[in-house]
N, CA, C and O of each residue as an XYZ file, in Angstrom:
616
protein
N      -0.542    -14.523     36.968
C      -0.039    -14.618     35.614
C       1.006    -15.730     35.553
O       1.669    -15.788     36.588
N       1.370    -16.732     34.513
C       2.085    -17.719     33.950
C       2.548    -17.542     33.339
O       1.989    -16.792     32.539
N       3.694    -17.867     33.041
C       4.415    -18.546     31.434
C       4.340    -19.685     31.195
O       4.325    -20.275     32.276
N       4.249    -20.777     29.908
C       4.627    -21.748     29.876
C       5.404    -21.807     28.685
O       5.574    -20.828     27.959
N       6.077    -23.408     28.380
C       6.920    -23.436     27.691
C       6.096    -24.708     26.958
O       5.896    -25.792     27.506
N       5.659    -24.342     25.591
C       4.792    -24.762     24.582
C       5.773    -26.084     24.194
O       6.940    -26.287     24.529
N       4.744    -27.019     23.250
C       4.898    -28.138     22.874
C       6.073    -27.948     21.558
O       6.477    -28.872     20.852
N       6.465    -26.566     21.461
C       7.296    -26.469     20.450
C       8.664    -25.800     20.961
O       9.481    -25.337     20.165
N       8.857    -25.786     22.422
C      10.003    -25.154     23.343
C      10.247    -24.595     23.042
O      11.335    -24.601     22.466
N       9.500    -23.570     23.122
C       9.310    -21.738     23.412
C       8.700    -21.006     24.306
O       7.574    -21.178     24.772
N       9.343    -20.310     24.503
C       8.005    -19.544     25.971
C       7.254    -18.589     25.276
O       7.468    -17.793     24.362
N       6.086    -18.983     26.150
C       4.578    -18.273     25.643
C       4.459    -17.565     26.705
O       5.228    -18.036     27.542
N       3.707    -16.377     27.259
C       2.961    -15.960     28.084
C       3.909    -14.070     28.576
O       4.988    -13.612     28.198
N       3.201    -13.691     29.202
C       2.488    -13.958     30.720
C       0.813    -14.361     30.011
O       0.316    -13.667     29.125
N       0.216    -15.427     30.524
C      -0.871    -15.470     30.308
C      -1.739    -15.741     31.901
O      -1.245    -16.057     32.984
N      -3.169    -15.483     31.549
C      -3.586    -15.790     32.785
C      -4.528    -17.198     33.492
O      -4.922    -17.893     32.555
N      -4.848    -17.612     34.478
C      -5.502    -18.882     35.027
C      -6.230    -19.006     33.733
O      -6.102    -19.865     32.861
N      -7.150    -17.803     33.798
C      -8.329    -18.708     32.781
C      -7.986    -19.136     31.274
O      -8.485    -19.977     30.526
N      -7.004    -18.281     31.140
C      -6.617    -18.676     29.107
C      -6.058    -19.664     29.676
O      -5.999    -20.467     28.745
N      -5.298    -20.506     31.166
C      -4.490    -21.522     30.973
C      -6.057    -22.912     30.773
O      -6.255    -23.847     29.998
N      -6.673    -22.434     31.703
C      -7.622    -23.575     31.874
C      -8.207    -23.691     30.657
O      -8.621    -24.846     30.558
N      -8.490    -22.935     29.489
C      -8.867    -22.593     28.648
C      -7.713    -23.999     27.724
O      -7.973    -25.177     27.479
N      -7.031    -23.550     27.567
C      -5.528    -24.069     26.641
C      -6.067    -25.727     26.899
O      -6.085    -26.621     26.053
N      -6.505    -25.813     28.399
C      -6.513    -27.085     29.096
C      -7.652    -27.848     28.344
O      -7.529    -29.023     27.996
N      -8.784    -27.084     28.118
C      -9.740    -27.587     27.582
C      -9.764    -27.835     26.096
O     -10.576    -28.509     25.463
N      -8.499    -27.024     25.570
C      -8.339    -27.174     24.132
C      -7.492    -28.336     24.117
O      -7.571    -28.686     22.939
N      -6.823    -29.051     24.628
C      -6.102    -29.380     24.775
C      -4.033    -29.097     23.716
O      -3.112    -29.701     23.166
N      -4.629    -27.488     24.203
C      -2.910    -27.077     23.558
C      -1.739    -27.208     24.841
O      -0.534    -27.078     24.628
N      -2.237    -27.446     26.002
C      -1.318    -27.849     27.070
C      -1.897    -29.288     27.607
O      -2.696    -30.101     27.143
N      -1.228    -29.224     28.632
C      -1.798    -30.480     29.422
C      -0.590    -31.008     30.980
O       0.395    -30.381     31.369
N      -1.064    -32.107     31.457
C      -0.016    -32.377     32.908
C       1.241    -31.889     32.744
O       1.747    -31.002     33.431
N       1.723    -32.437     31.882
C       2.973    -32.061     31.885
C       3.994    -30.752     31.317
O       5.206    -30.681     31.522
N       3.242    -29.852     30.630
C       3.393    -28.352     30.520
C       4.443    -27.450     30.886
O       4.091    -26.373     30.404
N       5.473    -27.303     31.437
C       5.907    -26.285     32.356
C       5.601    -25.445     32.168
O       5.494    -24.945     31.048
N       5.251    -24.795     33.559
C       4.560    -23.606     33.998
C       5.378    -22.753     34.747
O       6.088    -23.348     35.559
N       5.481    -21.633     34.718
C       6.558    -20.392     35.866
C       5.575    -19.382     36.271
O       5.273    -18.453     35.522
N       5.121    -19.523     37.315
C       4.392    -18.519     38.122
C       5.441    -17.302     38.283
O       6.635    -17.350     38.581
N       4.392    -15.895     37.913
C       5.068    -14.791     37.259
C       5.517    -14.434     39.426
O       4.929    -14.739     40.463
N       6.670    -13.762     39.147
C       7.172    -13.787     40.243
C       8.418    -15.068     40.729
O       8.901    -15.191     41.855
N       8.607    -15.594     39.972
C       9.116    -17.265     40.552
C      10.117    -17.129     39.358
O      10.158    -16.445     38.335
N      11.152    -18.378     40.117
C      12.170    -18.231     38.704
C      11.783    -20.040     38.364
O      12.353    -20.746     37.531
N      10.950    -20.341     39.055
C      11.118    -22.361     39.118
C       9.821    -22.505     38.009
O       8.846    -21.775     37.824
N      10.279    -23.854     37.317
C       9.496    -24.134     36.540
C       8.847    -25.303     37.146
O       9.478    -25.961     37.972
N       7.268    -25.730     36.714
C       6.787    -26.836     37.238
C       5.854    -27.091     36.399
O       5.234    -26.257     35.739
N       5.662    -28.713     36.386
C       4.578    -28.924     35.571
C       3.096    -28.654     36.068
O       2.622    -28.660     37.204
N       2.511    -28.410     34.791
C       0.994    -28.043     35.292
C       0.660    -28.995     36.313
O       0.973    -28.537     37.412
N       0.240    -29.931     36.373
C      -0.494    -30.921     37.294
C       0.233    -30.544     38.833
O      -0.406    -31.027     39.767
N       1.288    -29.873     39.180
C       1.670    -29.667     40.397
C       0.956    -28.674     40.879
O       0.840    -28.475     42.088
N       0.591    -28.196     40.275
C      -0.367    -26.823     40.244
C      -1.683    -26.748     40.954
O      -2.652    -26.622     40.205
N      -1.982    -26.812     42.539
C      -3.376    -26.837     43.364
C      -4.704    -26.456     41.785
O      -5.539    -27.098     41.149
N      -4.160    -25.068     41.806
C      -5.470    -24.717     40.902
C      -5.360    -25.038     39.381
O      -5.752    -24.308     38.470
N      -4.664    -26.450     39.244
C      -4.733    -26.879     37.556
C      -4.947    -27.807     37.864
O      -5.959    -28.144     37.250
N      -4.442    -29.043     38.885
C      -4.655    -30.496     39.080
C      -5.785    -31.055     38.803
O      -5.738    -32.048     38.077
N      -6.913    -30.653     39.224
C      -7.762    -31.137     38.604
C      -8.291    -30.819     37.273
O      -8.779    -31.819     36.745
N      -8.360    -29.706     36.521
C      -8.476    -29.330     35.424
C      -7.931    -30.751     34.501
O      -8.607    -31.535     33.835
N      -6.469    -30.723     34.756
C      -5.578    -31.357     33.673
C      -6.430    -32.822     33.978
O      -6.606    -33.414     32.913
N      -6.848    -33.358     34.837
C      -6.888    -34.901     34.438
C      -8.590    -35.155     33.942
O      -9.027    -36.305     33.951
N      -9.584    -33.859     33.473
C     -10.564    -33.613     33.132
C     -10.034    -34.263     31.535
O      -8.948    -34.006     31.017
N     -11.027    -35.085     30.992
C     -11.181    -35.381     29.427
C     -11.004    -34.285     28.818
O     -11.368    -33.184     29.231
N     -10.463    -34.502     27.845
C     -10.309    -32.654     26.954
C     -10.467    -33.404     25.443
O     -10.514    -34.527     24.940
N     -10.517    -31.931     25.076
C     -11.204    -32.209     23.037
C      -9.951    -32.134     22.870
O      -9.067    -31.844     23.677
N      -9.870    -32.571     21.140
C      -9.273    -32.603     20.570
C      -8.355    -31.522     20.508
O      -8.735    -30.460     21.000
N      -7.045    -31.586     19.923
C      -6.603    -29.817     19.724
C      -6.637    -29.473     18.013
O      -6.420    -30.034     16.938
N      -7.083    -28.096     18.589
C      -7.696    -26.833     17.730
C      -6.968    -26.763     16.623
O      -5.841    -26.626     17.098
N      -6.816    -26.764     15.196
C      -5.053    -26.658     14.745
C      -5.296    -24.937     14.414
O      -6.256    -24.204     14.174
N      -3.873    -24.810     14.556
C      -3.811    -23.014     14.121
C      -4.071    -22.461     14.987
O      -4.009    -21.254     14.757
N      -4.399    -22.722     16.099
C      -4.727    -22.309     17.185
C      -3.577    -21.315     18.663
O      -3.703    -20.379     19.452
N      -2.448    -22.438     18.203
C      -1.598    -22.269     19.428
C      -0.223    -22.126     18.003
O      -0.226    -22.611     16.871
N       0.538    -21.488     18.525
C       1.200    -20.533     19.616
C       0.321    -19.278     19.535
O      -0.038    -18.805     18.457
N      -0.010    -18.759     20.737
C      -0.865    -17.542     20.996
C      -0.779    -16.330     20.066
O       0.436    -16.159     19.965
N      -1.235    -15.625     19.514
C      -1.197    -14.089     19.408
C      -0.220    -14.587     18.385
O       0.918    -14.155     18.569
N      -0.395    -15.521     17.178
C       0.853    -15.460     16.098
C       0.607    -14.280     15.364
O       1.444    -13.389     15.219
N      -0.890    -14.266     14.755
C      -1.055    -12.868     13.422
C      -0.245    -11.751     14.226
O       0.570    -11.219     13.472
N      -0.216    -11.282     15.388
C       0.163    -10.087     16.051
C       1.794    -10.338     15.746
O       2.567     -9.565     15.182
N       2.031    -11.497     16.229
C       3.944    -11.413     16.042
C       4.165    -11.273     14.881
O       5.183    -10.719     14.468
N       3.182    -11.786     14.076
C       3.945    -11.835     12.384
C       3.297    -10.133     11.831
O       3.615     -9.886     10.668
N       2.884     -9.575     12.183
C       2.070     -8.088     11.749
C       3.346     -7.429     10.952
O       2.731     -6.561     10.332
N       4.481     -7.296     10.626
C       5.202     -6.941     10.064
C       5.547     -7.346      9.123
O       6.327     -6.665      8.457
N       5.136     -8.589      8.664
C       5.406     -8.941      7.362
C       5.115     -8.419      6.235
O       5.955     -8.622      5.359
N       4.018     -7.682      5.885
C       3.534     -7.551      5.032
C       4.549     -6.105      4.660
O       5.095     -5.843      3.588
N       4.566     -5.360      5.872
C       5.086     -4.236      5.825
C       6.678     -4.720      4.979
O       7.094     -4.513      3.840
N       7.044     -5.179      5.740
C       8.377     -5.080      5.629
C       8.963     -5.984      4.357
O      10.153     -6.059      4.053
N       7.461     -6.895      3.440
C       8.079     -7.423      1.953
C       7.481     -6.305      0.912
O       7.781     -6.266     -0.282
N       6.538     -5.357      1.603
C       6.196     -4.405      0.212
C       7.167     -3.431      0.315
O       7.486     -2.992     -0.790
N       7.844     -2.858      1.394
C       9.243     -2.413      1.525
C      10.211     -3.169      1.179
O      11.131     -2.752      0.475
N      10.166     -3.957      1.467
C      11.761     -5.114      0.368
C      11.824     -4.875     -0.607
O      12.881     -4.805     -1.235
N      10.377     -4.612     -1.183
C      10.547     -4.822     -2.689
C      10.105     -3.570     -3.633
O       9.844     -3.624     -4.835
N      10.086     -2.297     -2.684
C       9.841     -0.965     -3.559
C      10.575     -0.447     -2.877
O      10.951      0.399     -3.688
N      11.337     -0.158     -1.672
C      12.541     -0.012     -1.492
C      13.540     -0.273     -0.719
O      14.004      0.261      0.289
N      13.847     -1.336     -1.455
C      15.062     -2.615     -0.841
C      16.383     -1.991     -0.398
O      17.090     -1.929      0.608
N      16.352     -1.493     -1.858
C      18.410     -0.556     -1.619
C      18.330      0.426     -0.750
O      19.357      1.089     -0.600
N      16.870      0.870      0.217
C      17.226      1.856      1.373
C      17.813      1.053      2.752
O      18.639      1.468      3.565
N      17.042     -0.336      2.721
C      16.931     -0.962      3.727
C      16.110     -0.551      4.870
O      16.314     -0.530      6.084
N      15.053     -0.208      4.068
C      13.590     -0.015      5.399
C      13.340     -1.288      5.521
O      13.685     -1.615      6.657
N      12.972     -2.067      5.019
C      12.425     -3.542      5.253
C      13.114     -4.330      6.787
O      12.565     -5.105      7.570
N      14.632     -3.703      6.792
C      15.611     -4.287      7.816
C      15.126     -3.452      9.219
O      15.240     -3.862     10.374
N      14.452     -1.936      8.691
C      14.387     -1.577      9.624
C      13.092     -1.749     10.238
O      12.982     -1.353     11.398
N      12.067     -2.279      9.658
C      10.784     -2.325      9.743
C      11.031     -3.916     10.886
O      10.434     -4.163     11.934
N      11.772     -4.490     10.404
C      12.012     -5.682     11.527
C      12.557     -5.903     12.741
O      12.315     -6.702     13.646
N      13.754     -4.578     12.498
C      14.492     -4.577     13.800
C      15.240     -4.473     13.572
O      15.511     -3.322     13.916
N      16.679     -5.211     12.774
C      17.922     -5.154     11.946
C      18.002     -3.812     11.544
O      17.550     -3.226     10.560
N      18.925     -3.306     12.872
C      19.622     -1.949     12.798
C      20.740     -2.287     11.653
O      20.812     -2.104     10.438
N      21.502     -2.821     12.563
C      22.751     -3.252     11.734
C      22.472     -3.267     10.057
O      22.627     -2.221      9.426
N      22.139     -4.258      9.516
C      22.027     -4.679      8.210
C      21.388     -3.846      7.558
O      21.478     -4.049      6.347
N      20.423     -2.496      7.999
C      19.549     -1.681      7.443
C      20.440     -0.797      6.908
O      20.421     -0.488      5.717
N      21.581     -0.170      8.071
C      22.186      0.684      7.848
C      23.760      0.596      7.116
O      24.349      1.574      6.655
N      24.151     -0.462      7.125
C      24.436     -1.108      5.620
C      23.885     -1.220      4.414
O      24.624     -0.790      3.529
N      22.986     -1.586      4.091
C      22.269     -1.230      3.004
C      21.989      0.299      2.945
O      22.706      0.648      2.006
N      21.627      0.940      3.212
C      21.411      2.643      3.656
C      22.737      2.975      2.998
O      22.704      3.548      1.909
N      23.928      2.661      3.569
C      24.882      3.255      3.360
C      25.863      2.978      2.187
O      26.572      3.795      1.600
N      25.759      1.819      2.006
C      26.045      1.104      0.564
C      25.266      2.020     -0.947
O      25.774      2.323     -2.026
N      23.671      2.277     -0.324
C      23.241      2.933     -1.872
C      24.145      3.925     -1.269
O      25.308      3.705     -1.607
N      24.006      4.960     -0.479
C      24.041      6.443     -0.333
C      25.716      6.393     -0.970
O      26.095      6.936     -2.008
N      26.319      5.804     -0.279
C      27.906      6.740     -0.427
C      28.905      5.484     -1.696
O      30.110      5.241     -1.623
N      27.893      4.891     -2.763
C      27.899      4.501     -4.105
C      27.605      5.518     -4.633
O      28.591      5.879     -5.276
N      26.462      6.510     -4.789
C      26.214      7.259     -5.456
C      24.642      6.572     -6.349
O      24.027      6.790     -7.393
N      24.578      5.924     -5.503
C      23.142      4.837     -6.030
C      23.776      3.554     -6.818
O      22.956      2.643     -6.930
N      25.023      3.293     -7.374
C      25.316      2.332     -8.365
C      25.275      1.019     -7.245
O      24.979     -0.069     -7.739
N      25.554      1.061     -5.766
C      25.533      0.182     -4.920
C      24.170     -0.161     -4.320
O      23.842     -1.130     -3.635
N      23.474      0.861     -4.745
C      21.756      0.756     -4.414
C      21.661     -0.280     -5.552
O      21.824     -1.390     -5.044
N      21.506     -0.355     -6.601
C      21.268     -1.533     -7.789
C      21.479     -3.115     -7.317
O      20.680     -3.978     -7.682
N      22.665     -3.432     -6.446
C      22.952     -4.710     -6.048
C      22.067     -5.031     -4.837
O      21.475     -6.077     -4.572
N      22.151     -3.338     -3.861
C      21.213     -3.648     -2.560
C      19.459     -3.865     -2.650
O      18.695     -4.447     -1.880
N      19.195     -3.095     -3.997
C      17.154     -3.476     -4.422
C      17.471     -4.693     -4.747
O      16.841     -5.391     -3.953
N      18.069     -5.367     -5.438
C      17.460     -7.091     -5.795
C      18.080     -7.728     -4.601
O      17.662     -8.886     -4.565
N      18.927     -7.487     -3.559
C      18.893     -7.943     -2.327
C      17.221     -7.829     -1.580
O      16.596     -8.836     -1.248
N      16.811     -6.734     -1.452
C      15.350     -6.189     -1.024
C      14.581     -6.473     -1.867
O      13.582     -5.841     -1.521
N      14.296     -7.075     -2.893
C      13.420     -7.316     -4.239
C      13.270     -8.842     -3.463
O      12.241     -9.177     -2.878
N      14.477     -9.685     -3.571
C      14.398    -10.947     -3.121
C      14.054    -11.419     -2.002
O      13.352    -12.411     -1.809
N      14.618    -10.605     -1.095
C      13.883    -10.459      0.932
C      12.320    -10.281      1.040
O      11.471    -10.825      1.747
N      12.267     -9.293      0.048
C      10.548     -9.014     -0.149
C       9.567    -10.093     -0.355
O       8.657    -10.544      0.340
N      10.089    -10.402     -1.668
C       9.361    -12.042     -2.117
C       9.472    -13.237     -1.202
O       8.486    -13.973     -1.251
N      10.413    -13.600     -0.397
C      10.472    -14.469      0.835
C       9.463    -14.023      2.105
O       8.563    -14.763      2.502
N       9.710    -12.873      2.608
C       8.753    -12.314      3.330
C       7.197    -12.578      2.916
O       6.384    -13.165      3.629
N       7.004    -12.164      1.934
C       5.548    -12.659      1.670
C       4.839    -13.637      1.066
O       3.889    -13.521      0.293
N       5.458    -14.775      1.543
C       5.476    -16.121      0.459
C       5.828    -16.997      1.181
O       6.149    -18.133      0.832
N       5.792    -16.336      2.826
C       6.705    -17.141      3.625
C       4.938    -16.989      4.646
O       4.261    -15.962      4.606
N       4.416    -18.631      5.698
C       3.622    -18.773      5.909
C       3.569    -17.583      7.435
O       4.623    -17.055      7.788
N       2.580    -17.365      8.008
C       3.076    -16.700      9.566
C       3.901    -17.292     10.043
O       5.068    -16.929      9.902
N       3.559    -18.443     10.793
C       3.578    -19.434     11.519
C       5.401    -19.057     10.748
O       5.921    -18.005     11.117
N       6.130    -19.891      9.827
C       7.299    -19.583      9.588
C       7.883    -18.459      9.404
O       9.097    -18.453      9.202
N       7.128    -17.233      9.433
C       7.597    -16.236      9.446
C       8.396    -15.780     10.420
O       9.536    -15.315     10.439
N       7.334    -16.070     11.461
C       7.965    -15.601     13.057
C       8.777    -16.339     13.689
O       9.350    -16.039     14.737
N       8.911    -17.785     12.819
C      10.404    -18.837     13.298
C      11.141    -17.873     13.139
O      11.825    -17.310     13.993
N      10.998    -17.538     11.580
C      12.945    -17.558     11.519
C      13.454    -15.770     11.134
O      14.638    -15.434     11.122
N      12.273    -14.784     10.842
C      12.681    -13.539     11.099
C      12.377    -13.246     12.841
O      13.279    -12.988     13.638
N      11.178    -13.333     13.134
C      11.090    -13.022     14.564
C      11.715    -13.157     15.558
O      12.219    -12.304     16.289
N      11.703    -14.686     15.652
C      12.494    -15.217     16.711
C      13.725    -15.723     16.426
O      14.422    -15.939     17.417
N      14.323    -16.044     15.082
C      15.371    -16.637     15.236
C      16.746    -15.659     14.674
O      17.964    -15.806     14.568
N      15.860    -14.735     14.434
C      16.694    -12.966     13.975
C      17.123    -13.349     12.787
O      18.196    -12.806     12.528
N      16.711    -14.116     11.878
C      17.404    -14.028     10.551
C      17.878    -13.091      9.851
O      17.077    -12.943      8.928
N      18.793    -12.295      9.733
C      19.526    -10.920      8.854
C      18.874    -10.767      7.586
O      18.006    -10.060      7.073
N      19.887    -12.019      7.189
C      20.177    -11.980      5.638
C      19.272    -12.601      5.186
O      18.902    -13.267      6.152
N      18.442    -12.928      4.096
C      17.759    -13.679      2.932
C      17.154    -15.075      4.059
O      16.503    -16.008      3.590
């Protein structure tokens, strides 16, 4: 098993030989790649690699678009959830929790509850508006900037 660190410097994987040789033929990697053999803390480029060296200096097709970064629909699978919750019920802050955002959920949670709901009113068009971003927002940017880059707020 591998990791590498994609043309967009992020780590992808554990993936295995053949999805790499695979990637190789798509050309979504190539020589210069870094690669971390699972077990290892060292990074190296593909072409150092006995069982990639020749692969990589094989002609390769074009690359695939939409293709790479791996398994995006799976990272982004929460979106949908978590903007039809933004936006039918925002002022609970399920949407925060549907993502991960303990913190900010339970702020909102606690803002309607111990208002008496009059603080729920400011927290739904907070979640009304999170909602509509969430689903209006492409995968691919989805999983930038809620997934990976933990965006909280809006």
């Amino acid at each position: 098993m591998f990791k590498i660190i994609g043309t967009d410097g992020k780590q992808y994987g554990p993936v295995t030989a053949g999805q790499l040789k695979q990637w190789i033929g798509q050309n979504l990697v190539n020589a210069q790649t870094l690669v971390q053999i699972e077990g290892t803390q060292e990074w190296k480029a593909l072409a150092t690699l006995p069982d990639f060296a020749s692969e990589v200096g094989k002609p390769i097709a074009p690359p695939i678009i939409g293709c790479f970064p791996p398994n995006m629909s799976a990272r982004a699978s929460s979106k949908i959830a978590a903007g039809i919750c933004g936006i039918l019920l925002g002022s609970l802050g399920i949407h925060k929790f549907i993502l991960g955002y303990t913190g900010p959920a339970v702020i909102m949670l606690l803002v309607t509850v111990l208002t008496c709901g009059w603080g729920g009113l400011v927290m739904g068009i907070f979640g009304i508006i999170e909602g509509i971003i969430y689903l209006t927002k492409s995968d691919d940017e989805f999983v930038r900037t809620y997934v990976d880059g933990r965006k909280e707020w809006f």
